[in-house]
C-alpha positions in Angstrom: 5.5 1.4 19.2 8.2 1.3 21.4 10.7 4.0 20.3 10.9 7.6 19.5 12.5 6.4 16.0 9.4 4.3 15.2 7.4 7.0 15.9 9.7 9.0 13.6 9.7 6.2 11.0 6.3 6.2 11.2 5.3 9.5 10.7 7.8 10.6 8.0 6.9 7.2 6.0 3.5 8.7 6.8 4.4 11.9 5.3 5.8 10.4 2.2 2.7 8.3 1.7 0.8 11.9 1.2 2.8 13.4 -0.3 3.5 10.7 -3.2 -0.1 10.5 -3.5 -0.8 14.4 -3.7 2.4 14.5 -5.7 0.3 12.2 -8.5 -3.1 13.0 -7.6 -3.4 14.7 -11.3 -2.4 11.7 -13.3 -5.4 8.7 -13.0 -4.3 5.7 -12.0 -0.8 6.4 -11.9 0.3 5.8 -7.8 3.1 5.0 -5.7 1.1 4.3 -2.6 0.5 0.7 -3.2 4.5 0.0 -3.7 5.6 1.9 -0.8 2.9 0.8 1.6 4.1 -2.6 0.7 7.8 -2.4 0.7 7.0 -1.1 4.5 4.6 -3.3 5.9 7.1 -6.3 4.1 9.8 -4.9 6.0 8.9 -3.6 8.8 6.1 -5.7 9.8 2.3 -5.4 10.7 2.5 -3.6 13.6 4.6 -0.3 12.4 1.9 -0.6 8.8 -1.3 -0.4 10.6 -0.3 2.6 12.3 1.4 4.0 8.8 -2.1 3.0 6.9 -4.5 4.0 9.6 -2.0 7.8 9.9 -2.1 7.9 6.2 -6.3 6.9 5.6 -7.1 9.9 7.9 -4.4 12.5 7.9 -4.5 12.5 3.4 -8.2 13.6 4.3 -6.4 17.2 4.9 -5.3 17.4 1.7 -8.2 15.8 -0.2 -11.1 16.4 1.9 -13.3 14.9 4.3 -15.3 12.2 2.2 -16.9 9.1 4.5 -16.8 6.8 2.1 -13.3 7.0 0.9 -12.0 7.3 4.6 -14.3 3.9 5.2 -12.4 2.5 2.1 -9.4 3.6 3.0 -9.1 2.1 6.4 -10.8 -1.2 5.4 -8.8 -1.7 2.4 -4.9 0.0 4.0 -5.5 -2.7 6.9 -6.4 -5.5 5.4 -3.5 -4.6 2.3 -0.5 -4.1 5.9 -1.6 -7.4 7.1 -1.5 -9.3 3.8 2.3 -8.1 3.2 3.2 -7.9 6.8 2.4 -11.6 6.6 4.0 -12.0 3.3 7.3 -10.5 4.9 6.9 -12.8 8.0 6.3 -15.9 5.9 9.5 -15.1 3.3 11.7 -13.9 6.4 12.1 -10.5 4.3 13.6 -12.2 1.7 14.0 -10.6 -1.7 14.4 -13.0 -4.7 12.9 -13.1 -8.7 9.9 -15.5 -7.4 9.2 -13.9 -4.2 8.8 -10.4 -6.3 6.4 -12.3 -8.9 5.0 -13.4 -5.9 4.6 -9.6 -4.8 3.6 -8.4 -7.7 0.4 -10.5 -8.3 -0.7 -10.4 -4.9 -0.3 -6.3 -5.6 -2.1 -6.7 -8.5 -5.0 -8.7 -7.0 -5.2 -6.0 -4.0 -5.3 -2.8 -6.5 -8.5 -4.9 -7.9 -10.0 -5.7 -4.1 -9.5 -1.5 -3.7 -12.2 -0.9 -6.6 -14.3 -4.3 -5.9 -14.5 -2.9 -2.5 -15.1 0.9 -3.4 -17.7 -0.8 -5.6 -19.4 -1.8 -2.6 -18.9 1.0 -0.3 -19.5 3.7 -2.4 -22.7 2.7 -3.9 -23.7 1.5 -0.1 -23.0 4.8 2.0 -24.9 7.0 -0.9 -27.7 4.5 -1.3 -27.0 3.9 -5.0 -29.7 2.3 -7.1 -28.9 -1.0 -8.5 -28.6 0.5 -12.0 -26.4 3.2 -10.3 -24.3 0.9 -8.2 -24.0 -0.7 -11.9 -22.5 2.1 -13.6 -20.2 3.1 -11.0 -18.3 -0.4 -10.9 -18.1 0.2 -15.4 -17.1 3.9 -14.6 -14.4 2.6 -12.0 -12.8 0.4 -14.8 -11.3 3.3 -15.8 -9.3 4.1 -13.2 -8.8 0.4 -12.3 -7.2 -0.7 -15.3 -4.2 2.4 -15.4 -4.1 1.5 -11.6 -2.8 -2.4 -12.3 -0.5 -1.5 -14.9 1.0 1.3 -13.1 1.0 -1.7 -10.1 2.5 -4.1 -11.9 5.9 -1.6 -13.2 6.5 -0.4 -10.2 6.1 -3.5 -7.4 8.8 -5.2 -9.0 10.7 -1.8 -10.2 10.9 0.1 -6.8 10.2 -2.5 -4.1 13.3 -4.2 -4.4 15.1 -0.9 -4.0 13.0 0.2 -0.8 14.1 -2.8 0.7 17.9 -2.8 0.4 17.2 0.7 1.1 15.5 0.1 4.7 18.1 -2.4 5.4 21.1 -0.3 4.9 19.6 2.3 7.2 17.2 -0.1 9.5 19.3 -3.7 9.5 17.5 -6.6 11.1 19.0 -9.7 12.1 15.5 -11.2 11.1 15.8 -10.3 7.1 17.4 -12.6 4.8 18.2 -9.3 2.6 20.4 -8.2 5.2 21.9 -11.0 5.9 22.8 -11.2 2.0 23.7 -8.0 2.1 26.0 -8.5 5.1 27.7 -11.2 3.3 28.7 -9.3 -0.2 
């Protein structure tokens, strides 16, 4: 980071990835994490994501304790997810059209089913799970999964568009075909 306003940008979209989570944290598999971590890293690129994901995988542990596993998860999972939409944004020049959010969306979807495949892994690892435990962990997870891609696949396509025209009102770049749309109308 180069600037005292990406540090700022950081940390405050930091700060709202917390608090949206703690915000939710009573409802399962309701979440606005996924949807606001990708909006940014589309946007604002890989970079200024990995340090919003790696800020947000340890600093939430304040709130929701100090677990191994889920800070492992976390910062596995919040990296790989930047780069995948940080690379999305670079390969659609931060456009925002009806395919490229179908486009979005799925790939959301498909990533909110990596985060339990992979905390189906993890988990069961760290704690030496039995097979038959490891087993009924993954069917227990279904549970949360299954909320977690519906709740994924309203609000990718419902608030990402928004977050973008938002961040380009207030952050233009001469690099994102939204703004340059929006610089047209």
């Amino acid at each position: 980071m180069k600037t005292a306003k990406d540090i700022a940008l950081v940390s405050v979209y930091t700060a709202l990835l917390i608090g949206g989570q703690f915000a939710l944290s009573g409802i399962s598999g309701v979440e606005v994490v996924t949807v606001l971590l990708l909006a940014f890293a589309y946007y604002f690129g890989i970079v200024r994501g990995l340090f919003v994901a790696n800020a947000f995988s340890l600093l939430r542990c304040l709130i929701f304790g100090f677990f191994p596993n889920v800070i492992i998860l976390y910062l596995a999972y919040y990296n790989l997810f930047v780069l995948v939409f940080g690379l999305l944004g670079r390969r659609f020049k931060k456009a925002a059209n009806l395919k490229i959010f179908v486009v979005l969306t799925v790939t959301a979807v498909l990533m909110t089913v990596f985060f339990t495949a992979l905390d189906d892994v993890i988990s069961p690892v760290y704690y030496g799970f039995s097979a038959g435990a490891a087993k009924a962990y993954a069917i227990a997870s279904l549970a949360a999964v299954i909320p977690q891609v519906i709740c994924t696949f309203i609000t990718v396509p419902l608030i990402a568009p928004v977050l973008l025209r938002v961040f380009c009102t207030v952050f233009p770049s001469k690099t994102s075909a939204i703004c340059e749309k929006n610089a047209r109308i």
